[in-house]
VMD Tcl script that builds the backbone (N, CA, C; Angstrom):
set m [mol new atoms 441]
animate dup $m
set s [atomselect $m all]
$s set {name element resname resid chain x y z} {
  {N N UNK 1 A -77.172 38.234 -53.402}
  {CA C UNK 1 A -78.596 38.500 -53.503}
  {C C UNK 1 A -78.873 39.994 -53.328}
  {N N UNK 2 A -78.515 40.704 -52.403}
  {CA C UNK 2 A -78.473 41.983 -51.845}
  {C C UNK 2 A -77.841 42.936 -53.389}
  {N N UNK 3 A -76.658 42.512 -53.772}
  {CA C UNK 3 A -76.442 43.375 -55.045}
  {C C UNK 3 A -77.668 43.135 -56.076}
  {N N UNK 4 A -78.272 42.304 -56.652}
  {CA C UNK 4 A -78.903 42.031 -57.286}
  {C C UNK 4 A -80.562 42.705 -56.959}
  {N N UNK 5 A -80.835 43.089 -55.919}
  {CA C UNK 5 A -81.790 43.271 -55.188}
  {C C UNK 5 A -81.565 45.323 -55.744}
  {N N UNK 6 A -80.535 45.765 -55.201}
  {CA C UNK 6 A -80.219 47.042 -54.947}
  {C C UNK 6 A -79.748 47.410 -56.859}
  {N N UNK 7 A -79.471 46.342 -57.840}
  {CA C UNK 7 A -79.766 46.505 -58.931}
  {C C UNK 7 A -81.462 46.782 -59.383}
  {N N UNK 8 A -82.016 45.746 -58.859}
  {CA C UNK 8 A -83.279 46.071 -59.648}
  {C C UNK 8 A -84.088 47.489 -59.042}
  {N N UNK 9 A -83.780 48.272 -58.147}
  {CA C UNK 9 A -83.990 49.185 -58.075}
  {C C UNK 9 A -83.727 49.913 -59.069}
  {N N UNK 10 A -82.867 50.125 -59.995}
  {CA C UNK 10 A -82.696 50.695 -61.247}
  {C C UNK 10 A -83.203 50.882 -62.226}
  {N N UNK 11 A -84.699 49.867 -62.179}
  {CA C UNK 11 A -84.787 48.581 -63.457}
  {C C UNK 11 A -85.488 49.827 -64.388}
  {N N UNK 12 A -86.285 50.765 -62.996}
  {CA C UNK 12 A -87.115 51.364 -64.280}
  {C C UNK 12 A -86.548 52.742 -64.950}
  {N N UNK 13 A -85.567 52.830 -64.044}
  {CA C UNK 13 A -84.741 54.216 -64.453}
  {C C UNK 13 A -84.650 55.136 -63.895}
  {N N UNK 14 A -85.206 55.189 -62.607}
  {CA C UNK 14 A -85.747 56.220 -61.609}
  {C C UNK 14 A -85.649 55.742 -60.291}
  {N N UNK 15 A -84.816 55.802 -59.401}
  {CA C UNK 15 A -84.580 55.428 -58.473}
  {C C UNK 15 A -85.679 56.316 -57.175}
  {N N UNK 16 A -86.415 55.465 -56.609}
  {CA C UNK 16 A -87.599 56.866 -56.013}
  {C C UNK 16 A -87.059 56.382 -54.671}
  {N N UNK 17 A -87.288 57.472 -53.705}
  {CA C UNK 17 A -87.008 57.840 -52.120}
  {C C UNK 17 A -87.647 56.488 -51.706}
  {N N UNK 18 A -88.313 56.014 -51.831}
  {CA C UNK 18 A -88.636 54.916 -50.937}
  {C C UNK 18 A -87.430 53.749 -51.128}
  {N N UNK 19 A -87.191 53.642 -52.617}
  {CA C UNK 19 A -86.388 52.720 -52.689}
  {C C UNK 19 A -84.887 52.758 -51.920}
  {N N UNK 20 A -85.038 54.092 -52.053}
  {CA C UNK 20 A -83.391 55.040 -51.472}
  {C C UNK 20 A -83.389 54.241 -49.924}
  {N N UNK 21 A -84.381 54.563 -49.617}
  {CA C UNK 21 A -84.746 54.056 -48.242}
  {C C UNK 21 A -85.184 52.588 -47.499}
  {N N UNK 22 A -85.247 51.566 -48.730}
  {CA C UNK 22 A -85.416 50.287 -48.933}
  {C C UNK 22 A -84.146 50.202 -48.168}
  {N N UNK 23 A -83.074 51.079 -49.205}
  {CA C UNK 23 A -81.566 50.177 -49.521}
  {C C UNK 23 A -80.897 50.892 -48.281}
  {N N UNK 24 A -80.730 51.957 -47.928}
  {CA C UNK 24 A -80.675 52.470 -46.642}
  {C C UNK 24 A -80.337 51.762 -45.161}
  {N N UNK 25 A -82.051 51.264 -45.440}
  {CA C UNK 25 A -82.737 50.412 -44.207}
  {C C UNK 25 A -81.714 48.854 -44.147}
  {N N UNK 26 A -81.521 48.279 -45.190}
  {CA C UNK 26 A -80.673 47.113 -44.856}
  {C C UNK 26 A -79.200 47.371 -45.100}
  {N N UNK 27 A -78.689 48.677 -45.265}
  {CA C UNK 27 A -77.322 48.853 -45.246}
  {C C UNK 27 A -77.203 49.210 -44.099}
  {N N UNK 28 A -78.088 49.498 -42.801}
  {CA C UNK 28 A -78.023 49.773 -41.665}
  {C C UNK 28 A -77.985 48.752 -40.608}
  {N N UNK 29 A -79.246 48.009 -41.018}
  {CA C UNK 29 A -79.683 46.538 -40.852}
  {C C UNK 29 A -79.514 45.154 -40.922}
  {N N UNK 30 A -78.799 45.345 -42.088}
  {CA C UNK 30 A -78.270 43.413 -42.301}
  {C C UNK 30 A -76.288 43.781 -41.961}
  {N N UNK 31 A -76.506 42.566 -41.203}
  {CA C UNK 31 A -74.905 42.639 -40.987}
  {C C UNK 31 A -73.720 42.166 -42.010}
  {N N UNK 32 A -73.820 43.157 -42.941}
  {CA C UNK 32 A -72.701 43.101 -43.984}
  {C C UNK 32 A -71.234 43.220 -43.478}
  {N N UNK 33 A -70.130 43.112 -44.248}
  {CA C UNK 33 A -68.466 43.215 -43.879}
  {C C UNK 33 A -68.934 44.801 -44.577}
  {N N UNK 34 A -67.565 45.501 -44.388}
  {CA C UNK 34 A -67.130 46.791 -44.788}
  {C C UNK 34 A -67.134 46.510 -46.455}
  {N N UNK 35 A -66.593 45.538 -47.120}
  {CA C UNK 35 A -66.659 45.272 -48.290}
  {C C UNK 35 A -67.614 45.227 -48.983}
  {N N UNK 36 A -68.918 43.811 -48.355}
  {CA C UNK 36 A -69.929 44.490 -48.899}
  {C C UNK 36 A -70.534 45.926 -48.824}
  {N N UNK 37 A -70.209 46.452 -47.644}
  {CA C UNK 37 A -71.211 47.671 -47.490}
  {C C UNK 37 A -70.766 48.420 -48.653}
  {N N UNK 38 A -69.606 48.711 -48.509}
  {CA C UNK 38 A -68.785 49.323 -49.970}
  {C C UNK 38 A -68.929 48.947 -50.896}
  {N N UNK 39 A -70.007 48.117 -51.591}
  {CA C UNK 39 A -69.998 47.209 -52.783}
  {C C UNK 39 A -71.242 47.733 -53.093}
  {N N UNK 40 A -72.246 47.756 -51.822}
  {CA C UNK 40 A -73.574 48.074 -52.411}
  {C C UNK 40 A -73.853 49.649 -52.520}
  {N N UNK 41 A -73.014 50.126 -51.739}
  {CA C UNK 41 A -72.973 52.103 -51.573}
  {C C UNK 41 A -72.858 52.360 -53.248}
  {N N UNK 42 A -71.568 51.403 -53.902}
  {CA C UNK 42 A -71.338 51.965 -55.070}
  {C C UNK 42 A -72.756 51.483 -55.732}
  {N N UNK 43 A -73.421 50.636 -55.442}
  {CA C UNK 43 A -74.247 49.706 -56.211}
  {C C UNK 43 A -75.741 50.413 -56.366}
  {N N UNK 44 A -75.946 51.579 -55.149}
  {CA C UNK 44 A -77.189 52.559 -55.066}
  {C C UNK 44 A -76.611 53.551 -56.043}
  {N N UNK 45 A -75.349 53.556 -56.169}
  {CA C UNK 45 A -75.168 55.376 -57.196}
  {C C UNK 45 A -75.152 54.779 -58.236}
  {N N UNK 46 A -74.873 53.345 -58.893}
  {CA C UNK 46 A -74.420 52.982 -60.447}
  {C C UNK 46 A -74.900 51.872 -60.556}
  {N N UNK 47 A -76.225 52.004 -61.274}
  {CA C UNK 47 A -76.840 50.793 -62.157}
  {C C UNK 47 A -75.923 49.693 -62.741}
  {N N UNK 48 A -76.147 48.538 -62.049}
  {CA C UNK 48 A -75.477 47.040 -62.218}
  {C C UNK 48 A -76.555 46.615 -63.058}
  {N N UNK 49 A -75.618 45.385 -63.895}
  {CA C UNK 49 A -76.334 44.393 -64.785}
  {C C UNK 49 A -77.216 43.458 -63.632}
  {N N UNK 50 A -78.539 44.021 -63.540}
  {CA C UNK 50 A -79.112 42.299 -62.427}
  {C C UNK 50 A -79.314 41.289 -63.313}
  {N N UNK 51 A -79.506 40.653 -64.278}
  {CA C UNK 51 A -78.999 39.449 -64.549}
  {C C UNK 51 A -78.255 38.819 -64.333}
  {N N UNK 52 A -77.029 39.437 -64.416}
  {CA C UNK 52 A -75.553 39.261 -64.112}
  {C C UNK 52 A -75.388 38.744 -62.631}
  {N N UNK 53 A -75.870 39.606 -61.749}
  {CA C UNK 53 A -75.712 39.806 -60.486}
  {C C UNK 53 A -77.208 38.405 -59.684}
  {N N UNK 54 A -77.747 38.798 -60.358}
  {CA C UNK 54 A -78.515 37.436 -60.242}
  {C C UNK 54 A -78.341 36.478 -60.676}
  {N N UNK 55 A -77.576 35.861 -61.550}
  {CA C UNK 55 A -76.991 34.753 -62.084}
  {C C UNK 55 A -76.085 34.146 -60.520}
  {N N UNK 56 A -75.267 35.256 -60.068}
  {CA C UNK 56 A -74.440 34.676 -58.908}
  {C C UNK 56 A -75.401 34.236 -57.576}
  {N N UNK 57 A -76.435 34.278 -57.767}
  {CA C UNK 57 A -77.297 34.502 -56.889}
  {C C UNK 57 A -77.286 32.551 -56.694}
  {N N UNK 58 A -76.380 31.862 -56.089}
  {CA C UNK 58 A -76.242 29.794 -56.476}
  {C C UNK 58 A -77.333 29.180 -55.244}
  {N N UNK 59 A -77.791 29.587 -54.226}
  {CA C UNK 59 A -78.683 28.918 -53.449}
  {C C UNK 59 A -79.687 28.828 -53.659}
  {N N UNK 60 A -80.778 28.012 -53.433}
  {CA C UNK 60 A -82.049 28.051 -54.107}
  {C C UNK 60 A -82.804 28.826 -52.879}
  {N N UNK 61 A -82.267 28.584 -51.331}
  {CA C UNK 61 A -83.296 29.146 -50.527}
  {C C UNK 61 A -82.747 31.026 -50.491}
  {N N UNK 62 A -81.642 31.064 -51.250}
  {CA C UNK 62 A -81.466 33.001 -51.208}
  {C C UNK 62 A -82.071 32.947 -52.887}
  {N N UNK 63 A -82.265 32.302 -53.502}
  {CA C UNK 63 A -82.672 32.773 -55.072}
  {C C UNK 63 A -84.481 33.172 -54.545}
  {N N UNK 64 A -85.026 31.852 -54.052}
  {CA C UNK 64 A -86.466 32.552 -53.119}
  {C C UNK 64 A -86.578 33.252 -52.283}
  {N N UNK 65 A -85.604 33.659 -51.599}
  {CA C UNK 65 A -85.754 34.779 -50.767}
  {C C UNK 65 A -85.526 36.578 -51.761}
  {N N UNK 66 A -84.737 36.398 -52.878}
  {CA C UNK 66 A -84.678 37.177 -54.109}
  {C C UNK 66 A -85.934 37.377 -54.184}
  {N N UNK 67 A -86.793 36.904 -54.846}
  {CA C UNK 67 A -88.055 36.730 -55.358}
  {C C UNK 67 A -89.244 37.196 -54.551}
  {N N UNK 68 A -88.975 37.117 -52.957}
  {CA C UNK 68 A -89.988 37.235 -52.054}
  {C C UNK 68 A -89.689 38.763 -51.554}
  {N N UNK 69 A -88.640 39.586 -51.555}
  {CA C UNK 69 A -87.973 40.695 -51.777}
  {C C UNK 69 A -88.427 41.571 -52.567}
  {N N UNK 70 A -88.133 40.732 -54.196}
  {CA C UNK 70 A -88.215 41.451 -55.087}
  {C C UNK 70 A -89.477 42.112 -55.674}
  {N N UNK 71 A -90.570 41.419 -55.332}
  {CA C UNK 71 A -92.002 41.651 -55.398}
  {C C UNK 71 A -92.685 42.499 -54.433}
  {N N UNK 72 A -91.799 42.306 -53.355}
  {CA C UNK 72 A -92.321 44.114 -52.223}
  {C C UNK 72 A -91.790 45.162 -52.769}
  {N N UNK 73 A -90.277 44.992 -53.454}
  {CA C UNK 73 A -89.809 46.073 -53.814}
  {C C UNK 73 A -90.077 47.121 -54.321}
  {N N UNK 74 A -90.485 45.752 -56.076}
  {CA C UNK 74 A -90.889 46.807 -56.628}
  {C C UNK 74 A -92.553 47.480 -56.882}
  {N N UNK 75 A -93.072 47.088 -56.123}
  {CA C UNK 75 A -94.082 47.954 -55.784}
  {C C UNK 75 A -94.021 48.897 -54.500}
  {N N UNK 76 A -92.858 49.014 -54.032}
  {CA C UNK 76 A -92.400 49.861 -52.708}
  {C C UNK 76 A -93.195 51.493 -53.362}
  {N N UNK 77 A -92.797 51.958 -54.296}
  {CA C UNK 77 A -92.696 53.722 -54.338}
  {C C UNK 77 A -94.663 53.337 -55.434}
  {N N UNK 78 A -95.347 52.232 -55.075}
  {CA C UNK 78 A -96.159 52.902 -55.873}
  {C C UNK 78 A -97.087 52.902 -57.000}
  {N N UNK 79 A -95.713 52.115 -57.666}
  {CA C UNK 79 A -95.676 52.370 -59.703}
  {C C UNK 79 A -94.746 50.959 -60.170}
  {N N UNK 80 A -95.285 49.804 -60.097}
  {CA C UNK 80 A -94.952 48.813 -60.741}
  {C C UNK 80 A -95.035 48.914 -62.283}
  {N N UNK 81 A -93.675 49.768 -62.899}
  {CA C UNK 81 A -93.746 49.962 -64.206}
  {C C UNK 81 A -93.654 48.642 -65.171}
  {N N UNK 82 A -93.822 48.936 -66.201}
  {CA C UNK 82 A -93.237 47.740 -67.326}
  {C C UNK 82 A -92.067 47.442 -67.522}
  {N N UNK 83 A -91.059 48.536 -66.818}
  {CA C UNK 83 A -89.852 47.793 -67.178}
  {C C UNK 83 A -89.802 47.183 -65.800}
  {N N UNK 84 A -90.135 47.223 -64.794}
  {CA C UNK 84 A -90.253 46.444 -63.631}
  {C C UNK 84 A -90.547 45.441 -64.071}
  {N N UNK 85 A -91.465 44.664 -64.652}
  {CA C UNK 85 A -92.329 43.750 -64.847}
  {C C UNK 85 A -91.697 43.237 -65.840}
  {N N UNK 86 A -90.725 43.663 -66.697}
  {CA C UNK 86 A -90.430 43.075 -67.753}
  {C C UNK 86 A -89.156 42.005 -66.990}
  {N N UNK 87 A -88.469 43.228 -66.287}
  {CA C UNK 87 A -86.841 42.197 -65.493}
  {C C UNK 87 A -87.517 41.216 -64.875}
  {N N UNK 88 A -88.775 41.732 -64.043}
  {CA C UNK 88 A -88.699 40.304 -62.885}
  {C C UNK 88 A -89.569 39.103 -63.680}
  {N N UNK 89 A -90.418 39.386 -65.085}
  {CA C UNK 89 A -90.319 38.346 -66.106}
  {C C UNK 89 A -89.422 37.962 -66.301}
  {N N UNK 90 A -88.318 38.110 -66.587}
  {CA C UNK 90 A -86.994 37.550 -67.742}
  {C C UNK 90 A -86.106 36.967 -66.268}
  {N N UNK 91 A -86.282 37.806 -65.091}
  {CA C UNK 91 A -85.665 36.879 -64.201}
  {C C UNK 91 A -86.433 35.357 -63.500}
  {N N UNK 92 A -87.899 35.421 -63.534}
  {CA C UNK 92 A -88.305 34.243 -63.383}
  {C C UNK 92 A -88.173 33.138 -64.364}
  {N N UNK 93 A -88.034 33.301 -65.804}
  {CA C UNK 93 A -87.475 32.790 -66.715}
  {C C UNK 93 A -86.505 32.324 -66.741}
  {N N UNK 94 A -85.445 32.873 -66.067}
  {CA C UNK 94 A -83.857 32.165 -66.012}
  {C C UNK 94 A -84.453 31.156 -64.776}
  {N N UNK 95 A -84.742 32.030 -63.690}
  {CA C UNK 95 A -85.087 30.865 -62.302}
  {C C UNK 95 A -85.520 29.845 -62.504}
  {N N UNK 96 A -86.506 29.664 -63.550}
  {CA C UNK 96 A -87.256 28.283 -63.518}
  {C C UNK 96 A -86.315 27.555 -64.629}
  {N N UNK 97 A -85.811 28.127 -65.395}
  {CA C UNK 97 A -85.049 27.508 -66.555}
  {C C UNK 97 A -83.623 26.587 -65.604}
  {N N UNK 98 A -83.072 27.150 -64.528}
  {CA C UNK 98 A -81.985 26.846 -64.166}
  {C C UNK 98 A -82.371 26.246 -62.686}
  {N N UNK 99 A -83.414 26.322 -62.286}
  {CA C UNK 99 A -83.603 25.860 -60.774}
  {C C UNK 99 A -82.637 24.646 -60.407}
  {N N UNK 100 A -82.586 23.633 -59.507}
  {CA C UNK 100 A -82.424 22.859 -58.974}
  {C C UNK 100 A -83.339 22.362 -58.072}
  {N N UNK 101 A -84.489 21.621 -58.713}
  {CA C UNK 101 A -85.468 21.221 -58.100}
  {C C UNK 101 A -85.025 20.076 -57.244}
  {N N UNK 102 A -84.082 19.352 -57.192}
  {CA C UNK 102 A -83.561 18.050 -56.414}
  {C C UNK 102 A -83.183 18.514 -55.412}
  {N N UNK 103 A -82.215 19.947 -55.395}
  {CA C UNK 103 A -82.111 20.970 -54.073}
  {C C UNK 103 A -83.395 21.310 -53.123}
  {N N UNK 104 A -84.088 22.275 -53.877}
  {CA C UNK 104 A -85.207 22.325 -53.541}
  {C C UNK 104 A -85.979 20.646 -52.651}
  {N N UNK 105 A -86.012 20.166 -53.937}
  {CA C UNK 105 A -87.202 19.107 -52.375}
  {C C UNK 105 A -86.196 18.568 -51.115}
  {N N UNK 106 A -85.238 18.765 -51.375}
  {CA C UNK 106 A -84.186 18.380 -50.116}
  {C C UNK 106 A -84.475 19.305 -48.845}
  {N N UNK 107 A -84.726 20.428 -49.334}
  {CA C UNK 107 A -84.245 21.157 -48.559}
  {C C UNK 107 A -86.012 21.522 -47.885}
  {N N UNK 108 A -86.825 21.491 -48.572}
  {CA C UNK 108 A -88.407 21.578 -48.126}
  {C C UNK 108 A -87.989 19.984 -47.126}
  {N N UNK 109 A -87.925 18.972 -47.605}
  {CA C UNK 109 A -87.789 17.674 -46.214}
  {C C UNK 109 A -87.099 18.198 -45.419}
  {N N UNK 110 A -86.101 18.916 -45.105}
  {CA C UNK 110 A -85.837 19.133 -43.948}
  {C C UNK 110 A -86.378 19.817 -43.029}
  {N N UNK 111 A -86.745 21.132 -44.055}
  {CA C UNK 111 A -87.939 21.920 -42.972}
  {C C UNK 111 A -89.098 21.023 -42.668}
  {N N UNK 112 A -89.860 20.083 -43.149}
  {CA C UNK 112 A -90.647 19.950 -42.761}
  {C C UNK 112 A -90.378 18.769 -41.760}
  {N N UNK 113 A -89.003 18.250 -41.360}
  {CA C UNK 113 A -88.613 16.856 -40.451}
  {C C UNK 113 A -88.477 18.369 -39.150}
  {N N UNK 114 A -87.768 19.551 -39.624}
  {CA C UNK 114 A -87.736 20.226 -38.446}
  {C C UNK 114 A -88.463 21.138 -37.650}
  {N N UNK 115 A -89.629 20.931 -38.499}
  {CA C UNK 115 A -90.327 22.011 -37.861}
  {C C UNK 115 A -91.574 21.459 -36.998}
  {N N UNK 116 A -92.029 21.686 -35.277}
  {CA C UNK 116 A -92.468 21.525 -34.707}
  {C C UNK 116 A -93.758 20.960 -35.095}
  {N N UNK 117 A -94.410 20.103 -35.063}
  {CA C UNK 117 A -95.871 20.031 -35.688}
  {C C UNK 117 A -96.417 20.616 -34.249}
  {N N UNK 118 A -97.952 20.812 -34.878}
  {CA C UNK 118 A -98.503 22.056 -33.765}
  {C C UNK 118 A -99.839 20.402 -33.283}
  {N N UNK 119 A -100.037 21.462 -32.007}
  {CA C UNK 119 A -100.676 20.196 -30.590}
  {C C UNK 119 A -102.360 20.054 -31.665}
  {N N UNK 120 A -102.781 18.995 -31.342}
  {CA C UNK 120 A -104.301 18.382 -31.348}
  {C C UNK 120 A -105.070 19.408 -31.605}
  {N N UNK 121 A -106.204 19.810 -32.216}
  {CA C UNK 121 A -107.251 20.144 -32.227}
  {C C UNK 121 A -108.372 19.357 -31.638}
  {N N UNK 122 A -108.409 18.097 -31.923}
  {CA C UNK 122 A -109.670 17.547 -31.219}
  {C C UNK 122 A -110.046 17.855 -29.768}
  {N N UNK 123 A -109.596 17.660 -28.328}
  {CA C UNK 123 A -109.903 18.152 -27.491}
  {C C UNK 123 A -110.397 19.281 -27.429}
  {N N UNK 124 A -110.149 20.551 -28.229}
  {CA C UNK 124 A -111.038 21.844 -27.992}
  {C C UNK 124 A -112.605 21.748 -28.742}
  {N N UNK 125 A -112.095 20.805 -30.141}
  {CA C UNK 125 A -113.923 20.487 -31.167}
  {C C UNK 125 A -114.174 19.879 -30.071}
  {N N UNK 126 A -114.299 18.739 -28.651}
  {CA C UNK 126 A -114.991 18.138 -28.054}
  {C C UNK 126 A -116.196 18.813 -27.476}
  {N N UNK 127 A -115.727 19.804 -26.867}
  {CA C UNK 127 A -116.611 20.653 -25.973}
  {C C UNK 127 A -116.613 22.389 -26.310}
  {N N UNK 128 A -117.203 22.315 -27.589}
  {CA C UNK 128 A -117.398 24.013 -28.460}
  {C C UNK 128 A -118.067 24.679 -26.838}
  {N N UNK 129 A -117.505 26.121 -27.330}
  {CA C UNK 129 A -117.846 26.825 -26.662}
  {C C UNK 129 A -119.400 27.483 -27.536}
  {N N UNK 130 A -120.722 27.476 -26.190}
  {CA C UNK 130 A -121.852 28.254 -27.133}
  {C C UNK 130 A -122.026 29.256 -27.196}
  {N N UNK 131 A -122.830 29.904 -28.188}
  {CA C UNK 131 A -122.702 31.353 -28.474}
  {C C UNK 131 A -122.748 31.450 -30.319}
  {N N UNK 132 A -122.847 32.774 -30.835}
  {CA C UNK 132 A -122.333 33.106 -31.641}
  {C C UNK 132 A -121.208 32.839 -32.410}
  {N N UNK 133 A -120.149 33.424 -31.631}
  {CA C UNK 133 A -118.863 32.875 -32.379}
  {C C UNK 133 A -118.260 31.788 -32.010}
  {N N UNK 134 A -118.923 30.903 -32.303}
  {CA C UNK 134 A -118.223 29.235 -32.119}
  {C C UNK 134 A -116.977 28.995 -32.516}
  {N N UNK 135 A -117.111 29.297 -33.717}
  {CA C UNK 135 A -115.946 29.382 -34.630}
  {C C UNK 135 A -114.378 30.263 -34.176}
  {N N UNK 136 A -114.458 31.316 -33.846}
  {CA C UNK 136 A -114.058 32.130 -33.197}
  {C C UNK 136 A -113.716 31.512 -31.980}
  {N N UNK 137 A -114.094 31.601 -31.116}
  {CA C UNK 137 A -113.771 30.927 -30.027}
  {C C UNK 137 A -112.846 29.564 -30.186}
  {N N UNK 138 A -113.505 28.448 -30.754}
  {CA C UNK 138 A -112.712 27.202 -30.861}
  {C C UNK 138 A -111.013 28.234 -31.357}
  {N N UNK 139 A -111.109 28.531 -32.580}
  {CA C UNK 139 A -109.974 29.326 -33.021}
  {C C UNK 139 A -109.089 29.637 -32.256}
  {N N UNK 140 A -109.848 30.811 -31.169}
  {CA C UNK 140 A -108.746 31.621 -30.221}
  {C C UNK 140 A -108.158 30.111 -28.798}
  {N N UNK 141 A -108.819 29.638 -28.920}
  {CA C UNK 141 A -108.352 27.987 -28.075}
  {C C UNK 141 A -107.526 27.306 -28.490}
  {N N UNK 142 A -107.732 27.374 -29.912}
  {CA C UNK 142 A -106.399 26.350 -30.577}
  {C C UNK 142 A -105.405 27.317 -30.511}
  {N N UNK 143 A -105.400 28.567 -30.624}
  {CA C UNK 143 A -103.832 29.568 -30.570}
  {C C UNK 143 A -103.887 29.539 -29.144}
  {N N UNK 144 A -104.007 29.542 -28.106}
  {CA C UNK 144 A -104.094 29.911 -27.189}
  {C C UNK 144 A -102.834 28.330 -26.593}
  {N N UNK 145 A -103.430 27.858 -26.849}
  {CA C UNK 145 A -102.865 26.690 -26.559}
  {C C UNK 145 A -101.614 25.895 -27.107}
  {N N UNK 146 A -101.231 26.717 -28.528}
  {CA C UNK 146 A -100.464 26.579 -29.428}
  {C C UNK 146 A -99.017 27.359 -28.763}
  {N N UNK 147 A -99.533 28.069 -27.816}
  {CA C UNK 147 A -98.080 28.891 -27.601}
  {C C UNK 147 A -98.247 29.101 -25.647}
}
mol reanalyze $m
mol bondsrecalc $m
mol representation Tube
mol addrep $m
C-alpha cells in the first residue's frame, strides 16, 4: 500500500515539499523492515507504475485505507491537478471492478460484533437540563458519560 501511496505522489509530475514530507513523515513513523525502508527511499527518487503497485495492494481493509490516504494526499501541496484526478479515477475503477464485496461484509460483521455499543441515552432525555442550550447540555451528558 505504502509503495503505491509514495507512487501516486508522482502522478502529476512534480513532486512538491509537502509531499516530500508526507513520505518523510511515515518513513520515520510507520514501522517498516530495512527492506521496505529501502524500497520506498528508491520509490521517492523514481516514479513507479501505481497501478501496478496498486494491483498488489490484496486486502480490502489496506485497499480502503489506500483510498482514505490517497484523497488527503493528493490535495496535501494545494493543487489537486487533473492528472491527480485522472489516476485516482482509473484507480477507483479497478477497485470497484475487482473488489471483494463477500470480504468486505465479513469483515464490516466483525467490526460491528466487536465494537463496544455506547451506554443509553434515555436516562439523560428524562430530566433535560433548562436553559438555552438544552441541546448542548443533554449532548455534553451523553459524552460525559460515554467515557
Amino acid at each position: 500500500m505504502w509503495r503505491a501511496l509514495f507512487a501516486l505522489t508522482h502522478a502529476d509530475g512534480i513532486v512538491s515539499d509537502e509531499e516530500i514530507k508526507f513520505m518523510h513523515d511515515k518513513l520515520e513513523n510507520v514501522p517498516f523492515s530495512d527492506v521496505q525502508r529501502h524500497q520506498l527511499c528508491q520509490d521517492m527518487a523514481q516514479a513507479q507504475n501505481i497501478l501496478t503497485l496498486y494491483d498488489q495492494i490484496t486486502d480490502s481493509v489496506d485497499q480502503a485505507e489506500f483510498f482514505n490516504i490517497a484523497r488527503a494526499l493528493v490535495h496535501i501541496d494545494g493543487d489537486y491537478g487533473a492528472d491527480e484526478r485522472a489516476i485516482l479515477l482509473r484507480l477507483k475503477e479497478r477497485h470497484i471492478k475487482n473488489v471483494n464485496v463477500d470480504d468486505l461484509v465479513g469483515k464490516v460483521d466483525i467490526a460491528f460484533e466487536t465494537t463496544p455499543r455506547p451506554k443509553k441515552i434515555e436516562p439523560i432525555l428524562e430530566n433535560p437540563v433548562q436553559g438555552e442550550n438544552k441541546v448542548l447540555t443533554i449532548l455534553q451528558k451523553f459524552f460525559q458519560r460515554l467515557t
